[in-house]
Backbone as CSV, one residue per row, in Angstrom:
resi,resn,N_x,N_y,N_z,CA_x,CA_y,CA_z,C_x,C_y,C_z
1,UNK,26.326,-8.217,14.650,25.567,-7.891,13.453,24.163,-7.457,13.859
2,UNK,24.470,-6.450,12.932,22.142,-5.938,13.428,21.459,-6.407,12.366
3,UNK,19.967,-6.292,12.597,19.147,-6.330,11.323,18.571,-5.502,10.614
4,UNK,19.064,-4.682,9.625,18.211,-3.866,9.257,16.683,-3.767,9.010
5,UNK,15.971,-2.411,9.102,14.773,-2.394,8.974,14.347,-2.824,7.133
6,UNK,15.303,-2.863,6.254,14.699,-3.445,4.916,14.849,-4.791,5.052
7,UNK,15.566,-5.311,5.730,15.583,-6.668,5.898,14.144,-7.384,6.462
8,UNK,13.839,-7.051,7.638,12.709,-7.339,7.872,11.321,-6.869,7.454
9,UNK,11.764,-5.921,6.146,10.734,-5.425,5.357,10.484,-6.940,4.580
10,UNK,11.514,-6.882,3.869,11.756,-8.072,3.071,11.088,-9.386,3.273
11,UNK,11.613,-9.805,4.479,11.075,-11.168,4.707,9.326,-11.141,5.115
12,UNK,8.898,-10.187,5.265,8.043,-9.749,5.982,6.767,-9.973,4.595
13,UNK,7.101,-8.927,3.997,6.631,-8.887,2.337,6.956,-10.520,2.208
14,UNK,8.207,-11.365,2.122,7.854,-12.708,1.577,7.012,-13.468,2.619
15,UNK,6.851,-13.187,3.393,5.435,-14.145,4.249,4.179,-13.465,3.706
16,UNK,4.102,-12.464,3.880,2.844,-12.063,3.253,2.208,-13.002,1.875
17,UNK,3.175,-12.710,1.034,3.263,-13.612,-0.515,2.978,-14.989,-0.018
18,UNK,3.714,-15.841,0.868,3.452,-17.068,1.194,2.364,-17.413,1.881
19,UNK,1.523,-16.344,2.356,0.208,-16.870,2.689,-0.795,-16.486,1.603
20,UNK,-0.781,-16.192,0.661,-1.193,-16.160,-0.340,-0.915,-17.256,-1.300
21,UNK,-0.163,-18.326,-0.896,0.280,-19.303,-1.517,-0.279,-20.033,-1.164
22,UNK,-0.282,-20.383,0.064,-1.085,-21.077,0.553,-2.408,-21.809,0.296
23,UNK,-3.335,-20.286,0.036,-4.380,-20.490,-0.985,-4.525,-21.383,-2.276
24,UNK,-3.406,-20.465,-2.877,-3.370,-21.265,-4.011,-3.431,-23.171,-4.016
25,UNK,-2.485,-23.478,-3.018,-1.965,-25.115,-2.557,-3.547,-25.838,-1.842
26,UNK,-4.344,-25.136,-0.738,-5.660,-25.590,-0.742,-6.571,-25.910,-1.735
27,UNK,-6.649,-24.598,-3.095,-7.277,-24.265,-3.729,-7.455,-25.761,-4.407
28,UNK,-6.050,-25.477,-4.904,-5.124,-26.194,-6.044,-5.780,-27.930,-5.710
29,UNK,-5.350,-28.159,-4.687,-5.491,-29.618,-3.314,-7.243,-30.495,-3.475
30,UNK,-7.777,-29.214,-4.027,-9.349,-29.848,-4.200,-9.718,-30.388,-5.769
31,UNK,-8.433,-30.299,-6.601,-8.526,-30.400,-7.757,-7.758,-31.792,-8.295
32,UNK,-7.373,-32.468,-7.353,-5.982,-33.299,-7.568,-6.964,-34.417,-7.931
33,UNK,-6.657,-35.073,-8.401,-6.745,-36.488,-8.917,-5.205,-37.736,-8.874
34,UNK,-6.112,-38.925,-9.405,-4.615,-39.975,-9.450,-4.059,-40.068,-10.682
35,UNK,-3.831,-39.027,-11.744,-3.272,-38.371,-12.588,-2.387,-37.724,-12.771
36,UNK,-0.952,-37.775,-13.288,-0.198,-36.532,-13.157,-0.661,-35.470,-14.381
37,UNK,-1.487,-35.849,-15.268,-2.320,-34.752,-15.938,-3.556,-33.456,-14.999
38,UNK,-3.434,-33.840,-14.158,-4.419,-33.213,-13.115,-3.443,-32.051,-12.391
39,UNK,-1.934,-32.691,-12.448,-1.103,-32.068,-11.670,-0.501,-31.000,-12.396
40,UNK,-0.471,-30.700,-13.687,0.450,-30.260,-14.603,-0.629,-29.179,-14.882
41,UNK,-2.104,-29.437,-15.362,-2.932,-28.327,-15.472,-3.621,-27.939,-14.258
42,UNK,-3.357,-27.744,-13.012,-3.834,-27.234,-12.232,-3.499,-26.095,-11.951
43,UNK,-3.967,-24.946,-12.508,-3.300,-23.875,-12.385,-3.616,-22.602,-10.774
44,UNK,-4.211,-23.666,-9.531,-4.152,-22.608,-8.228,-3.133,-23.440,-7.959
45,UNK,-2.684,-24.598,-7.552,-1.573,-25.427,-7.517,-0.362,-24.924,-7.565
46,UNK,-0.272,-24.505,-9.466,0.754,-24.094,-9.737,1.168,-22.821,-9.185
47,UNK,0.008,-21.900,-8.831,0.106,-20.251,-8.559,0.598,-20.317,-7.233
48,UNK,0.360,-21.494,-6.223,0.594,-21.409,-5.217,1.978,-22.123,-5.225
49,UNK,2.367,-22.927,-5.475,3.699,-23.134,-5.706,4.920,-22.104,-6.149
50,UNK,4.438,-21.109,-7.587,4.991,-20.477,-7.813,5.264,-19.124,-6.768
51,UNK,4.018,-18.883,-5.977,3.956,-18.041,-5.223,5.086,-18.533,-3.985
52,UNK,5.156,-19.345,-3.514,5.814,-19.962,-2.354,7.629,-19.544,-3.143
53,UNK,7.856,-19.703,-4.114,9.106,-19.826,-5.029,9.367,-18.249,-4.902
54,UNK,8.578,-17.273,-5.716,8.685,-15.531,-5.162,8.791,-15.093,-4.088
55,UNK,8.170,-16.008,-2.403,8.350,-15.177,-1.465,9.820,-15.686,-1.053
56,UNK,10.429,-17.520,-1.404,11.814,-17.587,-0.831,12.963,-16.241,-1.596
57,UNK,12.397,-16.239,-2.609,13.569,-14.948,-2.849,13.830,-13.827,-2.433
58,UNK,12.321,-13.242,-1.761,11.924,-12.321,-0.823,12.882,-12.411,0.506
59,UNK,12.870,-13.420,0.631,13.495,-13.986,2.041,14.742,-14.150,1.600
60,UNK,15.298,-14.689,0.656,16.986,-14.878,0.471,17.483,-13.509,0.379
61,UNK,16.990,-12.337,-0.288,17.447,-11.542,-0.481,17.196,-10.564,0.998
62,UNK,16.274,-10.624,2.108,16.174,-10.414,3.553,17.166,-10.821,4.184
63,UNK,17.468,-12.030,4.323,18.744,-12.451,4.905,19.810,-12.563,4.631
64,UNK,20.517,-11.875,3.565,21.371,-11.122,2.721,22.292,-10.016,4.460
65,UNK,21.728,-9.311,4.322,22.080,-8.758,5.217,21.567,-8.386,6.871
66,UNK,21.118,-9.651,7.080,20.482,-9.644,8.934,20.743,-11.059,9.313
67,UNK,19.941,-11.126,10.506,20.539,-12.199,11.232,19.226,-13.647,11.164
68,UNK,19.886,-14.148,11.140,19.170,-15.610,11.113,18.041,-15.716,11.900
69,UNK,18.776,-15.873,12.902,18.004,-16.121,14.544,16.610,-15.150,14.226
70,UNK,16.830,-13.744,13.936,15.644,-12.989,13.655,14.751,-12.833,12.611
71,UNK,15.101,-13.083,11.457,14.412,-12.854,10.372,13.650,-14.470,10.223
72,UNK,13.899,-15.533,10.464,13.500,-16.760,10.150,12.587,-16.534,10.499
73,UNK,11.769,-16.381,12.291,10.916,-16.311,13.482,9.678,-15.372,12.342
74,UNK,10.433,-14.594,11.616,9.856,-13.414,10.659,8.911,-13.804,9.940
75,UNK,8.832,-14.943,9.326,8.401,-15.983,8.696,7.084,-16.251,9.283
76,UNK,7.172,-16.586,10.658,5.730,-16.972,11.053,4.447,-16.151,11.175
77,UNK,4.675,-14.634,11.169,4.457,-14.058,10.844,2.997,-14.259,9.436
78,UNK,3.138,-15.140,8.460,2.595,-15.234,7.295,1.503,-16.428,8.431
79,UNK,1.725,-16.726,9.008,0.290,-17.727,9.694,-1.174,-16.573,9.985
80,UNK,-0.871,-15.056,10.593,-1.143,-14.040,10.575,-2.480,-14.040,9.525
81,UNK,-1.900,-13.701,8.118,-2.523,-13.849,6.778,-3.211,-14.638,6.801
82,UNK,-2.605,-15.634,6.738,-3.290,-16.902,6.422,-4.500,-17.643,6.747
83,UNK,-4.313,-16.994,8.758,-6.048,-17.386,9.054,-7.059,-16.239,8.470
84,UNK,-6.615,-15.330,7.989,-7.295,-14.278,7.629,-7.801,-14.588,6.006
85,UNK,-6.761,-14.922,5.326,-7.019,-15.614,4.516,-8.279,-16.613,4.216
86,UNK,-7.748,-17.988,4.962,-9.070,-18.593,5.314,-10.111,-18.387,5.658
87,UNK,-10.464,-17.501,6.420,-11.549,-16.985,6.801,-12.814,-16.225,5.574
88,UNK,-11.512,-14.907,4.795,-12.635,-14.750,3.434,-12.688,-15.301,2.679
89,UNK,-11.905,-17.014,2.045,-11.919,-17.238,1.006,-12.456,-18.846,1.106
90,UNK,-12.462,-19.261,2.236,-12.845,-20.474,2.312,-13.905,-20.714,3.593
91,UNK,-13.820,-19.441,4.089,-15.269,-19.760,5.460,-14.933,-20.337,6.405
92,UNK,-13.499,-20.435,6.647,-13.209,-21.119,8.370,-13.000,-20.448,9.367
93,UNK,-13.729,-21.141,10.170,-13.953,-20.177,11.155,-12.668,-19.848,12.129
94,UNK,-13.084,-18.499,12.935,-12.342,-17.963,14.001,-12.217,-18.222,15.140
95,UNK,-11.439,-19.288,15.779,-11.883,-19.674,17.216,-10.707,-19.221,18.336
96,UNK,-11.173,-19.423,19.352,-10.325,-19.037,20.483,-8.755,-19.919,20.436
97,UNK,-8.779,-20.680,20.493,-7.485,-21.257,20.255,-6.446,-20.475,19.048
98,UNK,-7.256,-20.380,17.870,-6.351,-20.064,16.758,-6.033,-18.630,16.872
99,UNK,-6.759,-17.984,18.117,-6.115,-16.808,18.228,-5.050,-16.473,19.279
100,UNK,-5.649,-17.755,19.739,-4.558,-17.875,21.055,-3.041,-18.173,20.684
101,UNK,-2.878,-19.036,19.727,-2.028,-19.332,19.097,-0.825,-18.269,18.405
102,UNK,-2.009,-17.500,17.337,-1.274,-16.253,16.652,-0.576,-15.327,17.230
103,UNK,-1.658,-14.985,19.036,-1.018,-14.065,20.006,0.707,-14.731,20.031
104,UNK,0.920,-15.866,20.456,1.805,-16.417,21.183,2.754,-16.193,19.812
105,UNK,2.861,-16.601,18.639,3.392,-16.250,17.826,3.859,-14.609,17.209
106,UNK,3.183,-14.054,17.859,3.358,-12.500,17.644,4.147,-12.323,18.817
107,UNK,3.843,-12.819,19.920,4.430,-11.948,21.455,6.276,-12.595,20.956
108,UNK,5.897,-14.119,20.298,7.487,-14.425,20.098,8.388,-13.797,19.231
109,UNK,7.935,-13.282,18.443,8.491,-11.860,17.291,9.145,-10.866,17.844
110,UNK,8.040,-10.320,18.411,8.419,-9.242,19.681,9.490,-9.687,20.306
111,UNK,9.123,-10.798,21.349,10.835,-11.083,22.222,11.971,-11.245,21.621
112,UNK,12.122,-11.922,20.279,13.139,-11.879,19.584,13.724,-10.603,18.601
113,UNK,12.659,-9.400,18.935,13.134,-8.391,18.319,13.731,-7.505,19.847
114,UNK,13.360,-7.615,20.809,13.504,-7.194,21.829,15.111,-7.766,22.484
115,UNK,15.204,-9.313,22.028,16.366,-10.162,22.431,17.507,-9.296,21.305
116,UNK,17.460,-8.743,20.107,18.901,-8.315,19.792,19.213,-6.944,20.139
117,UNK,18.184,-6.159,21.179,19.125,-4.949,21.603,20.423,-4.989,22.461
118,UNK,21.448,-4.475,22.292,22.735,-4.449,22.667,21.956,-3.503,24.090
119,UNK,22.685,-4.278,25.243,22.182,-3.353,26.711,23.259,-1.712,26.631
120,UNK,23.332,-1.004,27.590,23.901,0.015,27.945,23.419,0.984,26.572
């Protein structure tokens, strides 16, 4: 089985969405109280929840037709965003490690897109 290129459009687009969720769940996280009234009107909470809910469908409907092993890895991908994310919306900073990190997570994308070519 191969993976098509909409497939990894797909999942790709749902990480994107999920680091945008993310936000929302930090956002949301500074608002909480020992209330479940706190929980019910919190509406970055909810956006980020709901957001996390739009990108799995992104992704169910990605792995519809590709392979596991590859499209999952696809996923990490949204860490990408996310420090980027953080960075304009909450001011954390950029350090050597967390890029060190992202590299290693990107180079592993790569090998696993590299690992399903058929040789000859």
């Amino acid at each position: 089985m191969t993976t098509p290129l909409s497939s990894i459009a797909l999942v790709t687009f749902g990480s994107f969405i999920g680091s945008f969720s993310a936000l929302g769940l930090k956002a949301g996280s500074k608002r909480l109280q020992r209330n479940l009234l706190s929980v019910l009107t919190n509406w970055p909470l909810a956006a980020g929840i709901a957001g996390y809910l739009v990108s799995s469908v992104f992704f169910i409907i990605g792995l519809k037709n590709g392979e596991l092993s590859i499209l999952f890895p696809m996923v990490s991908t949204g860490y990408v965003w996310t420090m980027v994310w953080s960075r304009v919306f909450f001011k954390e900073p950029f350090t050597r490690g967390k890029f060190l990190g992202l590299a290693l997570i990107l180079a592993g994308c790569v090998l696993l897109g590299l690992g399903t070519r058929q040789p000859g």
